[in-house]
C-alpha positions in Angstrom: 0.0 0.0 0.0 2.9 2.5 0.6 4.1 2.0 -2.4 0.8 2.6 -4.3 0.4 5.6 -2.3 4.3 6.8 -3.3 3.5 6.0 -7.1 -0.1 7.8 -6.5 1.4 11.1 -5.3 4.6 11.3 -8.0 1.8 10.8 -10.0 -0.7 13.8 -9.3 2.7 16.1 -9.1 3.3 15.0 -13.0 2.7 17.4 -16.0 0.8 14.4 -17.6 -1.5 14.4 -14.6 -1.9 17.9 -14.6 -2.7 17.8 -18.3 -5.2 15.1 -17.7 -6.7 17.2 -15.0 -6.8 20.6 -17.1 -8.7 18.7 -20.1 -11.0 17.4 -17.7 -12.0 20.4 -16.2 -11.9 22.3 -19.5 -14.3 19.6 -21.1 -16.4 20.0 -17.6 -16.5 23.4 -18.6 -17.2 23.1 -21.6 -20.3 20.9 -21.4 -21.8 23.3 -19.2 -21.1 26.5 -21.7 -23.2 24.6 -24.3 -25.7 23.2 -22.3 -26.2 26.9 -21.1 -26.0 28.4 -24.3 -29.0 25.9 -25.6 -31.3 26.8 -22.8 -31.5 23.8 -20.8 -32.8 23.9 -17.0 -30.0 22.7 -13.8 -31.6 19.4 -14.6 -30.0 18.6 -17.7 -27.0 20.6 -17.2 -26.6 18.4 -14.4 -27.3 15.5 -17.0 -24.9 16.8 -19.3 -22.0 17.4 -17.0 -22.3 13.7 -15.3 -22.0 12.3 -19.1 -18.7 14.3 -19.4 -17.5 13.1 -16.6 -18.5 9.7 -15.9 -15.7 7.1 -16.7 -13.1 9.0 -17.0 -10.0 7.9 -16.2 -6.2 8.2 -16.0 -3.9 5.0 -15.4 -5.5 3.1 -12.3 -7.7 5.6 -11.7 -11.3 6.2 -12.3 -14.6 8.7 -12.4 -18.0 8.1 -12.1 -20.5 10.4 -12.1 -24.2 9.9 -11.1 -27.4 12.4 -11.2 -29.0 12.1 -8.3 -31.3 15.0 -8.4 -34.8 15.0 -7.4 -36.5 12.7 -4.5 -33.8 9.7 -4.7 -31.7 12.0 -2.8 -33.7 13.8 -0.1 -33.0 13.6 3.8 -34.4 14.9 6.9 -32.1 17.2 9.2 -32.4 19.6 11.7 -31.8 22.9 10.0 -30.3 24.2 13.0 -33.1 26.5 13.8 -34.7 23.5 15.9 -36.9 22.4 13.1 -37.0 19.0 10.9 -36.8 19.9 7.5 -36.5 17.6 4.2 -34.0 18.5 1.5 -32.7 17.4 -1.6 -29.0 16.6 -0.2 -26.6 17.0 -3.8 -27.9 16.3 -7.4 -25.3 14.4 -8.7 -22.7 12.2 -6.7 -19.2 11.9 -8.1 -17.1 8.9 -7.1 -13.5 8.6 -7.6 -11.6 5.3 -7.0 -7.8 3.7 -7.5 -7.5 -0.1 -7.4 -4.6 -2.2 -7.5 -5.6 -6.0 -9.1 -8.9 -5.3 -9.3 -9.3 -4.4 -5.3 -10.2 -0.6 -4.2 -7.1 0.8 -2.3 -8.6 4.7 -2.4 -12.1 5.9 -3.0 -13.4 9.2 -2.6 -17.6 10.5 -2.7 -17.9 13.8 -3.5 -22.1 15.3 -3.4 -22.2 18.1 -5.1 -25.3 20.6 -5.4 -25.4 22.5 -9.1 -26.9 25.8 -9.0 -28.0 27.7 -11.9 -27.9 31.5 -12.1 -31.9 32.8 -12.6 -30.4 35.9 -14.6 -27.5 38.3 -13.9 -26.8 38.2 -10.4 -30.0 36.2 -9.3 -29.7 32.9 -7.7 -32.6 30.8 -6.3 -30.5 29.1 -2.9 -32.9 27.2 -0.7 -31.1 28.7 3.0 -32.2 25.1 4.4 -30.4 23.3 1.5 -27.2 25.6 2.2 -27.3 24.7 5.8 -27.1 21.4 4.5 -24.5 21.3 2.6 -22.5 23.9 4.9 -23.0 22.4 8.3 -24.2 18.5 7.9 -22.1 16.7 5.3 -18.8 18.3 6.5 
C-alpha cells in the first residue's frame, strides 16, 4: 500500500496528470457553456455534466458520475433552527476510486449541489439546502 500511495502522489505532481486534469475540467466546462448556451434547466445541465464526466480515467484511476437530483436524494435534518426539515441533499454524486488487481485501495464520494444563475446576479438558494451542505455533510 505504501508504495501505491508513493506511485499515487509522483503521479498527481506529473505534467501528464496535470494535463489530464486541465482537459477534464476544461471539457467540464465546456459541457456546461453549451448546455447553457442551448437553454436547458439545472436538470440537464446536471445531465450533461455527469455524461462528461462519468468514466473517465487516468492510469488506475477512475470517475464516475451519477445524477441524483430530485427525490432519490432527499434527507431529513435539523436545520439548525430547531426544526425538521426535508431536502434534496446533492444532485449528482461523483465517485472517484484507485484499485490495484482489481481491489479498491482509495475511494473518494464527492455530493455536489449544481446551481444555476436565474439571470445576472440572481440565484434561487434554498437557506435550508445551504445549511445542509455547509454544516451537515462536512
Amino acid at each position: 500500500m505504501q508504495r501505491f500511495i508513493e506511485q499515487f502522489l509522483n503521479e498527481l505532481q506529473s505534467s501528464y496528470f496535470r494535463q489530464w486534469q486541465n482537459t477534464l475540467a476544461t471539457d467540464s466546462q465546456t459541457a456546461l457553456e453549451v448546455s447553457n448556451a442551448s437553454g436547458d434547466d439545472e436538470v440537464k445541465m446536471v445531465t450533461k455534466l455527469c455524461e462528461t464526466l462519468n468514466d473517465k480515467g487516468r492510469g488506475q484511476m477512475r470517475l464516475y458520475a451519477n445524477k441524483i437530483h430530485g427525490r432519490r436524494s432527499m434527507v431529513k435534518f435539523a436545520n439548525g433552527e430547531n426544526a425538521i426539515v426535508t431536502r434534496e441533499m446533492a444532485d449528482m454524486v461523483v465517485i472517484s476510486l484507485a484499485t490495484i488487481s482489481n481491489r479498491i485501495v482509495f475511494e473518494k464520494f464527492a455530493f455536489i449541489q449544481n446551481k444555476k444563475e436565474q439571470s445576472a446576479g440572481k440565484w434561487d438558494i434554498e437557506q435550508s439546502q445551504l445549511y445542509l451542505l455547509h454544516r451537515v455533510c462536512l
